[in-house]
C-alpha positions, 0 to 999 in steps of 0.5 A: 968698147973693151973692158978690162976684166976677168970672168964677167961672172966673177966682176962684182966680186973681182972688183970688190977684191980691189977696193978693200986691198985699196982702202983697207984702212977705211974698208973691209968685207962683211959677213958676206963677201958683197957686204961692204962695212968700216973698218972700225965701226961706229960705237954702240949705241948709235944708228946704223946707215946701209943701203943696197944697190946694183953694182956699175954705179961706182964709186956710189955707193960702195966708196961712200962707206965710212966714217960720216957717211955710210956703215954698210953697203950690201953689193948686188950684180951689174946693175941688179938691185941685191937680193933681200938676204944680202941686205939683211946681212948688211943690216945685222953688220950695222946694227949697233944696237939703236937701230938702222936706217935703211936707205932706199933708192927709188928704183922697182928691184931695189924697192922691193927687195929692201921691203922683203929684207927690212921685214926680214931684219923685224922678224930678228928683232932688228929695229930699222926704217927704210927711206925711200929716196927720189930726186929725178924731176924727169920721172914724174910730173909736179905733184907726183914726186914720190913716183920719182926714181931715185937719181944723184940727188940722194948724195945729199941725203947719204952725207947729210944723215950720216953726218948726223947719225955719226953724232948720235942722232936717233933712228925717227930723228935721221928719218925725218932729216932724210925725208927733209932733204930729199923733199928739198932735192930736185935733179935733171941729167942730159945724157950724151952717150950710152955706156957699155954693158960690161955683160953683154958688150953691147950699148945701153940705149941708144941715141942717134947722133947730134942728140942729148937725152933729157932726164935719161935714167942711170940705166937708160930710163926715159926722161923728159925729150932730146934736144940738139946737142948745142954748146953747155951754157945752151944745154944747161940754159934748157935744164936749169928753169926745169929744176929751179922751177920744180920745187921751187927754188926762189931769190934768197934760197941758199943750195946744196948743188952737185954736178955729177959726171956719168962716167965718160965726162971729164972733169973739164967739161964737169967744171964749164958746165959748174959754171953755166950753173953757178950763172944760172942760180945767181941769176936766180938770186940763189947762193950755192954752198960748198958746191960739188963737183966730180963723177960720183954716181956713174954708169961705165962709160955713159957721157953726160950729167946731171945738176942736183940741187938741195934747198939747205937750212943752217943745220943741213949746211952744217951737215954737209960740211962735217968732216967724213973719212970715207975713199970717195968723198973728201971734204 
């Protein structure tokens, strides 16, 4: 696989050169080069929404900077979580004086870097709460959910607490939303085919032909079991009973659903497999709202998807619709 690029050594930050000269209306560079902030930020007064995360994962989460959404992204190297200083730097760009909501994906690097920095920020007198984000049924048994890693799924807590934070809400009030719908959220991917690391040009993983991995992780993680590569309303028929049934979602629920392609997955294929979903929760006797559909969270040119579903209230769906301004994410 070749890969269009310069020096590997200077990726993150060639990339990042692109998107602010792309988006400059609704982006720009922070304090640090690999901080990402808005444009024009919120005003005083309101809470802060940052997250760090490892670069070739795009557009997550750097496209999701902006206006309803988040106010600050601390970028790390290919797919290592950013250091602790750099999400301190992050937080003091998003701290407009009503504290700062610190989003954390629950993979171990991000984990713990984000503890060291939100001990880091305290010590400055930076008033922030972290939330520990994880969706992936695959990762741990029923029961275990907060030993879950972090997978798609978190797309609903990006939108629906930026939504809210954009309209004033207070840090213990976005907190508690953000735990509400992660505890609503549940996630499988199926994965095809790996992706190639841009640093070492070799494949993530590996899986032999006629194969589909189960709840493979955006770096390869292991999931559930491989399954015989079959047509996508078998595939989905296998994934739907292990999310449906995990939370669970019952007749009469109304659902935030995602399909989320992993970077080699056309949006053809994105949209039959929507369809063998949409089936499968009226079948369920589940309503899908406003569903979404696209590669968001990616990793290269990984094939394959995931299916997210969060259980929504009124004030969640209300959230999810509210208008936002950000480059990757258009209602």
């Amino acid at each position: 696989m070749k890969k269009l690029m310069n020096d590997p050594d200077a990726l993150v930050e060639h990339m990042l050169d692109g998107y602010v000269a792309a988006y400059a209306d609704v982006v720009a560079r922070g304090p640090h080069p690999n901080v990402i902030v808005r444009r024009e930020p919120k005003a005083a007064g309101k809470v802060g929404i940052v997250i760090g995360n490892g670069s070739g994962h795009e557009p997550i989460a750097v496209g999701w900077v902006g206006e309803g959404m988040l106010d600050a992204n601390a970028v790390g190297e290919v797919f290592a979580a950013p250091p602790p200083d750099l999400i301190l730097e992050a937080i003091r760009a998003a701290d407009f004086g009503a504290g700062v909501l610190l989003l954390v994906s629950r993979h171990a690097g991000d984990v713990i870097n984000a503890e060291m920095a939100v001990e880091l920020a305290r010590d400055e007198g930076i008033e922030v709460e972290p939330l520990l984000m994880y969706d992936d049924v695959s990762s741990a048994p029923k029961g275990q959910e907060a030993d879950r890693r972090g997978a798609p799924g978190t797309a609903f807590v990006y939108k629906v607490v930026g939504a809210r934070a954009e309209e004033g809400a207070g840090l213990a009030e976005l907190l508690a939303l953000g735990e509400r719908v992660r505890d609503a959220t549940r996630t499988l991917a199926a994965a095809v085919a790996p992706g190639v690391s841009p640093l070492t040009g070799q494949p993530m993983f590996e899986l032999p032909e006629g194969e589909v991995y189960l709840g493979m992780g955006v770096h390869g993680e292991p999931g559930l079991r491989s399954v015989p590569f079959a047509e996508a309303d078998a595939l989905v028929a296998e994934m739907m009973p292990e999310i449906l049934d995990d939370l669970p979602f019952e007749d009469g629920d109304e659902v935030l659903a995602f399909v989320n392609g992993m970077g080699g997955t056309t949006l053809m294929e994105l949209l039959v497999v929507h369809r063998a979903v949409a089936a499968a929760l009226e079948e369920r006797g589940v309503r899908a709202h406003r569903p979404l559909v696209g590669s968001f969270v990616t990793t290269q040119e990984m094939a394959g998807f995931s299916i997210s579903l969060c259980r929504a209230d009124d004030e969640i769906k209300r959230l999810w619709d509210a208008p936002t301004r950000v480059p990757f994410f258009h209602r």
